[in-house]
PAGU-59289 format. One record per atom (N, C-alpha, C): residue number from 1; atom name; residue in one letter; z, x, y. Coordinates in Angstrom, 1 decimal, padded with zeros to 4 digits. Last residue first. Example, Ala and Ser with C-alpha at 12.3 -4.5 7.8 and 13.67 -1.06 7.14 Angstrom:
+------+------+------+--------+--------+--------+
! resi ! name ! resn !      z !      x !      y !
+------+------+------+--------+--------+--------+
!    2 !    N !    S !  007.1 !  012.8 ! -002.2 !
!    2 !   CA !    S !  007.1 !  013.7 ! -001.1 !
!    2 !    C !    S !  007.9 !  012.9 !  000.0 !
!    1 !    N !    A !  007.8 !  013.2 ! -005.7 !
!    1 !   CA !    A !  007.8 !  012.3 ! -004.5 !
!    1 !    C !    A !  007.8 !  013.2 ! -003.3 !
+------+------+------+--------+--------+--------+
END
This chain:
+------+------+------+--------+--------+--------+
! resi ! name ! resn !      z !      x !      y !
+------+------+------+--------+--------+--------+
!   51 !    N !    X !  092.0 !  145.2 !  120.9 !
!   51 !   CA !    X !  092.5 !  146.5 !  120.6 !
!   51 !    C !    X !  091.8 !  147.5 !  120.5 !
!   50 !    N !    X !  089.6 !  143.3 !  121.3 !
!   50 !   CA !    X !  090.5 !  143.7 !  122.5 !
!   50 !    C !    X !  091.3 !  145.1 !  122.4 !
!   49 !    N !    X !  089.6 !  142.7 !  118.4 !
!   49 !   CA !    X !  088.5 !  143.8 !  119.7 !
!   49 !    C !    X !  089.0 !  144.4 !  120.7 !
!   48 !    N !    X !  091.5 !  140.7 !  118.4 !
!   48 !   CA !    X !  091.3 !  142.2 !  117.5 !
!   48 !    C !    X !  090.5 !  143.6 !  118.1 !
!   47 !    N !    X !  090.8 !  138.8 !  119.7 !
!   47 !   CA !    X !  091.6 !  139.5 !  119.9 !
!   47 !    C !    X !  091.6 !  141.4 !  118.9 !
!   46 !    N !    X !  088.6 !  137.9 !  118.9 !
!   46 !   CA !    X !  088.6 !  138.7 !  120.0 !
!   46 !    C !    X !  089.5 !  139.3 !  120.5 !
!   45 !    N !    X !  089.3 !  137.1 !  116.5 !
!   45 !   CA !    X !  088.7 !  138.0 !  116.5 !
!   45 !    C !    X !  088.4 !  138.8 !  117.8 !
!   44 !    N !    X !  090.9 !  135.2 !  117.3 !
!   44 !   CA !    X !  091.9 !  136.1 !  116.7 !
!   44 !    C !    X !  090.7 !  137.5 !  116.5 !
!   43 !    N !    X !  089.3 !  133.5 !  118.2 !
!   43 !   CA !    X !  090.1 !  134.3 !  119.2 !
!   43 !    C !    X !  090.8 !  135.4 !  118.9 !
!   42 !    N !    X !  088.0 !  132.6 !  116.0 !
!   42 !   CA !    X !  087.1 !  133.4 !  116.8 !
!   42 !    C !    X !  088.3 !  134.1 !  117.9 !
!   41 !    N !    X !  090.4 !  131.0 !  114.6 !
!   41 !   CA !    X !  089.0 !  132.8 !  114.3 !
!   41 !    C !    X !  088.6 !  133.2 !  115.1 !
!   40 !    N !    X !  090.6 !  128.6 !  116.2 !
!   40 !   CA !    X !  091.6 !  129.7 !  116.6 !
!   40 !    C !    X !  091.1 !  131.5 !  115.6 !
!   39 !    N !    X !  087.8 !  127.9 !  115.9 !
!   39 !   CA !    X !  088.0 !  128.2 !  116.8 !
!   39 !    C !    X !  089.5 !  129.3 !  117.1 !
!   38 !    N !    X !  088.1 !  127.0 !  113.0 !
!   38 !   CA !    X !  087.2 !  128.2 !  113.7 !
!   38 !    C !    X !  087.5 !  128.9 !  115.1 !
!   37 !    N !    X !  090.3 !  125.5 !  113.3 !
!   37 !   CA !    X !  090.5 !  126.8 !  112.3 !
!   37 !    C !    X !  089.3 !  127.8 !  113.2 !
!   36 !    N !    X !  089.4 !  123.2 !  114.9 !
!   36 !   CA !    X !  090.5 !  124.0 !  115.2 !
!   36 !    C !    X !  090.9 !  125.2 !  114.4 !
!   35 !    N !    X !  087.0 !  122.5 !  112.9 !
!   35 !   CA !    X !  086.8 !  123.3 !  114.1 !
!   35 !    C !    X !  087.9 !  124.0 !  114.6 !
!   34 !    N !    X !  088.8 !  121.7 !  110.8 !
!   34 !   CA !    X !  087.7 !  122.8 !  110.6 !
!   34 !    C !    X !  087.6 !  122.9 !  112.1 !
!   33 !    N !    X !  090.4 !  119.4 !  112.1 !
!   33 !   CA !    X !  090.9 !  121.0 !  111.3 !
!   33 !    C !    X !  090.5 !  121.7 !  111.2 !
!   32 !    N !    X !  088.2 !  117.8 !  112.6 !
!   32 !   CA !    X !  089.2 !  118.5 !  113.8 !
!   32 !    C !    X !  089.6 !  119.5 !  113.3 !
!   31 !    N !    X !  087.4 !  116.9 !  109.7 !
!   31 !   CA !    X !  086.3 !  117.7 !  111.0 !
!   31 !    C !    X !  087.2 !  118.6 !  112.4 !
!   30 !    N !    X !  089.7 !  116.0 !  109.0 !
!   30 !   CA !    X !  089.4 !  117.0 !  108.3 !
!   30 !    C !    X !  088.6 !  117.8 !  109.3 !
!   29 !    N !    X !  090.4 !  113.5 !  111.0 !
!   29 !   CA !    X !  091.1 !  114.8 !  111.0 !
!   29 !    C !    X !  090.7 !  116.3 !  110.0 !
!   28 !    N !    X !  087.8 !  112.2 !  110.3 !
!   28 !   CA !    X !  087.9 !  113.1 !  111.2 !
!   28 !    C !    X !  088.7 !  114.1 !  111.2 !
!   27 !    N !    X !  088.3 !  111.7 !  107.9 !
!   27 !   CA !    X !  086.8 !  112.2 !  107.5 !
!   27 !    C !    X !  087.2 !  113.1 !  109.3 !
!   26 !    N !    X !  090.7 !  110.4 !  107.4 !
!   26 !   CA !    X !  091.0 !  111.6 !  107.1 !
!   26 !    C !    X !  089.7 !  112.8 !  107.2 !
!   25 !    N !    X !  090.0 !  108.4 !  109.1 !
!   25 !   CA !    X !  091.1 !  108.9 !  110.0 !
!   25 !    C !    X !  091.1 !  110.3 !  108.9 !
!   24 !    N !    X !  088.7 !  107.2 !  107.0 !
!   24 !   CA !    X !  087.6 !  107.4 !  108.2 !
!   24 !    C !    X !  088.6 !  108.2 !  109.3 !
!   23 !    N !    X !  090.2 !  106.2 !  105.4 !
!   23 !   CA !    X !  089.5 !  107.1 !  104.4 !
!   23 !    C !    X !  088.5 !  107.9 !  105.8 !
!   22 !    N !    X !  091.6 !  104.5 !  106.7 !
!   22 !   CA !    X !  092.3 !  105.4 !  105.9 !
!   22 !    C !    X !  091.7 !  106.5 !  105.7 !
!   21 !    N !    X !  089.7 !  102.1 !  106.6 !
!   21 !   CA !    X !  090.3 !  102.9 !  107.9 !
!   21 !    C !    X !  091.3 !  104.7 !  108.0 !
!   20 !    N !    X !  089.5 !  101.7 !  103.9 !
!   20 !   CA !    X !  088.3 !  102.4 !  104.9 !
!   20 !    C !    X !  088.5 !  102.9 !  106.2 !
!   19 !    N !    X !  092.0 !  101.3 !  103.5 !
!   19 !   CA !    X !  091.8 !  101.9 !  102.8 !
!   19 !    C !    X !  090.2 !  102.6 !  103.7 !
!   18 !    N !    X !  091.8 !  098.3 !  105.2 !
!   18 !   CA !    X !  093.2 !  099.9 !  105.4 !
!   18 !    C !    X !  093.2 !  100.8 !  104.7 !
!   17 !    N !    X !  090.6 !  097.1 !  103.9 !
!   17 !   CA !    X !  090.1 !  097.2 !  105.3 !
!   17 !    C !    X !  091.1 !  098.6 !  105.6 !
!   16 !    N !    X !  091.3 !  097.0 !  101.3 !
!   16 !   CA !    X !  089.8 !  097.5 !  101.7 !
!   16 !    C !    X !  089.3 !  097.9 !  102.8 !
!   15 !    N !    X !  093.3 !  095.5 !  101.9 !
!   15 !   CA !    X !  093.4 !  096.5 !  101.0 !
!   15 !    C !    X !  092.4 !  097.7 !  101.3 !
!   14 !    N !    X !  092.0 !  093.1 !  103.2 !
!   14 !   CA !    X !  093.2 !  093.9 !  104.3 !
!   14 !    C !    X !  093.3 !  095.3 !  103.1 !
!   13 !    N !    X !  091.0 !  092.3 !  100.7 !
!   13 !   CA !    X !  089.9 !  092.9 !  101.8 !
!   13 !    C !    X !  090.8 !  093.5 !  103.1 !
!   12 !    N !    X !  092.8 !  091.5 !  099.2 !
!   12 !   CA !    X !  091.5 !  092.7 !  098.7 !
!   12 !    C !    X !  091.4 !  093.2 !  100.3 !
!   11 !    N !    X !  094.0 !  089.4 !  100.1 !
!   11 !   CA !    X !  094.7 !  090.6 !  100.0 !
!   11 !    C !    X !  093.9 !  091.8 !  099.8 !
!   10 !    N !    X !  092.4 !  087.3 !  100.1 !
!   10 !   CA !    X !  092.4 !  088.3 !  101.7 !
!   10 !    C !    X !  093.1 !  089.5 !  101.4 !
!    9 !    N !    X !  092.0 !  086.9 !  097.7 !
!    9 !   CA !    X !  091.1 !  087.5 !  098.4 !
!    9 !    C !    X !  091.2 !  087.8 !  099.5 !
!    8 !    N !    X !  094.6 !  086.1 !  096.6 !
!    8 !   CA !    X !  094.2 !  087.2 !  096.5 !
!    8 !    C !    X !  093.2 !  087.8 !  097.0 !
!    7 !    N !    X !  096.6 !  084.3 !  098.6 !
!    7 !   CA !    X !  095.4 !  084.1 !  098.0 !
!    7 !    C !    X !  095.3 !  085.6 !  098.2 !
!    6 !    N !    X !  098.7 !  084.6 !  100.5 !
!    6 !   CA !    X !  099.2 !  084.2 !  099.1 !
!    6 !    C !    X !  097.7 !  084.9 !  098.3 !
!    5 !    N !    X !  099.0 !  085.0 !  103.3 !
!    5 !   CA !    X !  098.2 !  086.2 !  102.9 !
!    5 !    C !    X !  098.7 !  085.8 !  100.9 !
!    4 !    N !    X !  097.8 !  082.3 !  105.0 !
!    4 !   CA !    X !  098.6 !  082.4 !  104.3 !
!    4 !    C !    X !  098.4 !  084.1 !  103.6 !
!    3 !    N !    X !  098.3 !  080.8 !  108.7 !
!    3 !   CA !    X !  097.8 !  082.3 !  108.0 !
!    3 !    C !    X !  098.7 !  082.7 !  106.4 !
!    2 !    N !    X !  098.3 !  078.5 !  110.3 !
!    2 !   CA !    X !  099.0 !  079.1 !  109.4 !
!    2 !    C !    X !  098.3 !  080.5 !  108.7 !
!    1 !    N !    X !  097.6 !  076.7 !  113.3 !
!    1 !   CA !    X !  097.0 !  077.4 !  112.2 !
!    1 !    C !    X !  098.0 !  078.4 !  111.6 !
+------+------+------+--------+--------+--------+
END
């Protein structure tokens, strides 16, 4: 079996497929950023106390 990627319809859908994979790697690292922001606030706030 030969796998041609010529025909336009598989090209959509690997397009589509790495584009949804794309769009779901930036929905987490966004969520990780926001917690890793809060989290390094809240230390910097206890740090501040500390003083």
């Amino acid at each position: 079996m030969e796998t041609t990627i010529s025909s336009p319809g598989t090209v959509v859908i690997i397009i589509q497929t790495l584009t949804f994979i794309l769009y779901i790697a930036i929905l987490i690292g966004g969520i990780y950023l926001v917690r890793s922001i809060k989290s390094i606030k809240k230390r910097l706030d206890v740090l501040e106390k500390e003083k």
